[in-house]
C-alpha positions in Angstrom: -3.5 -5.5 -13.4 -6.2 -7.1 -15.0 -9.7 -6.0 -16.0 -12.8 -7.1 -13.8 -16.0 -6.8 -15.1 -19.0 -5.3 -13.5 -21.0 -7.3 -11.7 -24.1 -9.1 -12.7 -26.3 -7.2 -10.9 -29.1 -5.0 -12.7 -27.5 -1.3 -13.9 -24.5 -1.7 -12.2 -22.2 0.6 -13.9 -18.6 -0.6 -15.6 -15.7 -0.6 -13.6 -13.5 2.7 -13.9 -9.9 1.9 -15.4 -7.4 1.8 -12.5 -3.3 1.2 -13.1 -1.0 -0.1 -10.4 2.2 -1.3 -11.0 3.7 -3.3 -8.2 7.4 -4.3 -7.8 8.5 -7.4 -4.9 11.3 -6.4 -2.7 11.6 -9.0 -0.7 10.4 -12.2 0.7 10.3 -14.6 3.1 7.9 -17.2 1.5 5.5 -16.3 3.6 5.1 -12.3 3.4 6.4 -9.7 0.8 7.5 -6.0 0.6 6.3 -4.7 -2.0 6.5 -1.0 -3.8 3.6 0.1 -5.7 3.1 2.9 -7.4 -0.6 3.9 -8.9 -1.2 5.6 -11.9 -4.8 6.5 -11.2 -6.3 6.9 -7.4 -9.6 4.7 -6.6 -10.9 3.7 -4.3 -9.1 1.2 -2.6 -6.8 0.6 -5.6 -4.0 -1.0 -4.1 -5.9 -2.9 -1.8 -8.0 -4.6 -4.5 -5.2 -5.1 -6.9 -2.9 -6.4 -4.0 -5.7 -9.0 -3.2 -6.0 -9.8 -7.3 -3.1 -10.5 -7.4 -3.4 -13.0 -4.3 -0.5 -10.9 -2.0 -3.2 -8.9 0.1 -1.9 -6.4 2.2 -1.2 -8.0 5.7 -3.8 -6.5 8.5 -6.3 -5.4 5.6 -9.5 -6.4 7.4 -11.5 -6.3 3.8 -8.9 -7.6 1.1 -6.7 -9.6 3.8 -6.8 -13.3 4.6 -8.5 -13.2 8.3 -6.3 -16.0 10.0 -3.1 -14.1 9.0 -5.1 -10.7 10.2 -6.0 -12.1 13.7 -1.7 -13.1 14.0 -1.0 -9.3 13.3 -3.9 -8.0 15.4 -2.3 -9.8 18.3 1.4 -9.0 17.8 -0.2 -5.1 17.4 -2.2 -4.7 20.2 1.1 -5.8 22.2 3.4 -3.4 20.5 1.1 -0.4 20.1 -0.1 -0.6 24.0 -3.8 -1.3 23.0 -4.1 1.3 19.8 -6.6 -0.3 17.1 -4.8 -2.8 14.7 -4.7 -1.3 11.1 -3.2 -2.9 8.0 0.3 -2.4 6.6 0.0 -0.2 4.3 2.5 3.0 3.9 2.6 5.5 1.6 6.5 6.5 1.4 6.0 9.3 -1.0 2.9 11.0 -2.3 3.1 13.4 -5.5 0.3 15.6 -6.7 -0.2 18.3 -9.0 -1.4 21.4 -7.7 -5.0 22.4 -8.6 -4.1 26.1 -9.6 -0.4 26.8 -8.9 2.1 26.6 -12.3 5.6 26.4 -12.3 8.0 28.8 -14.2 7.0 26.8 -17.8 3.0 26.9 -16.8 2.9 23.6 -16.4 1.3 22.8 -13.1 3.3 22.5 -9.8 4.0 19.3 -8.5 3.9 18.7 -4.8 6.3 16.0 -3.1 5.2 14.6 0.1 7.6 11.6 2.3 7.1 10.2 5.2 9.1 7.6 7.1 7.7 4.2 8.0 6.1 3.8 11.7 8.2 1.6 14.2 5.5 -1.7 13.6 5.7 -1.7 10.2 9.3 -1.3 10.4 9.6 -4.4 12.7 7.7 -6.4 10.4 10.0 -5.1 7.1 13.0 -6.4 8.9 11.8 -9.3 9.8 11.3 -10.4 6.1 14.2 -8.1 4.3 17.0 -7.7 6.8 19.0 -5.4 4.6 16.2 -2.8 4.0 17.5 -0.3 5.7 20.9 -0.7 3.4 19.3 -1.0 0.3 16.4 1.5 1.0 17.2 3.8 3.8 15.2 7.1 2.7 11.9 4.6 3.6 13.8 4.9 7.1 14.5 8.1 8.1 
C-alpha cells in the first residue's frame, strides 16, 4: 500500500507504517472477494487500505461508498430479522504470538484462531464467486 502523509494540521504526528497485502478472488464487476492479510495491526488498517485502494469494504459506514451501503443495509435488515447492518468484513483466521508462553525451541507460541463465515456474508460471496465453496471450503465450514 502506499504512504499517506500526515496531515496539514499543526503537530499532527507522522503516520505509523502499516502493511497489507491484498489478493482478488473474485469478481463480478461490481463487487470483489478479497483475502487480505496484514502485517502490522492499526487501526482500521484494512478498512483504510481497502478504501485507498478504491475497493472499500461493502457496508463500511466510514471507508464505504454510502449509496452502495444503503443497498446492503436494506437486503440486511431483511435477512438478519432487524439486527443492525455491519460491513462485510471477516476475519477467517487470526494468528498471534503469545505474550509469555514459548514453544519447545523458546521461541514464542503462536496461537491459531478460524472461524467460519456468517450466513449473509456467505450469501453475498456466492453471489459474486459461485465456486467458493469448491475452491475455498475451509472459509465454509
Amino acid at each position: 500500500m502506499r504512504v499517506v502523509p500526515a496531515s496539514g494540521r499543526k503537530g499532527a504526528a507522522p503516520g505509523r507504517r502499516a502493511i497489507s497485502f491484498v489478493d482478488s478472488l473474485a469478481s463480478d464487476g461490481r463487487l470483489a472477494v478479497a483475502k487480505v492479510r496484514i502485517e502490522t495491526g492499526r487501526t482500521h488498517q484494512i478498512r483504510v487500505h481497502l478504501q485507498d485502494r478504491r475497493t472499500p469494504i461493502y457496508g463500511d459506514d466510514v471507508y464505504g461508498i454510502a449509496e452502495w451501503n444503503k443497498k446492503l443495509e436494506a437486503k440486511q435488515r431483511r435477512e438478519r430479522e432487524g439486527k443492525d447492518p455491519r460491513p462485510l468484513l471477516h476475519a477467517a483466521r487470526l494468528e498471534i504470538e503469545h505474550p509469555s508462553k514459548v514453544d519447545a525451541d523458546g521461541d514464542p507460541k503462536r496461537l491459531v484462531f478460524t472461524a467460519p463465515m456468517a450466513s449473509d456474508m456467505i450469501s453475498v460471496v456466492e453471489s459474486i464467486w459461485g465456486e467458493a465453496r469448491m475452491e475455498m471450503p475451509e472459509y465454509f465450514s
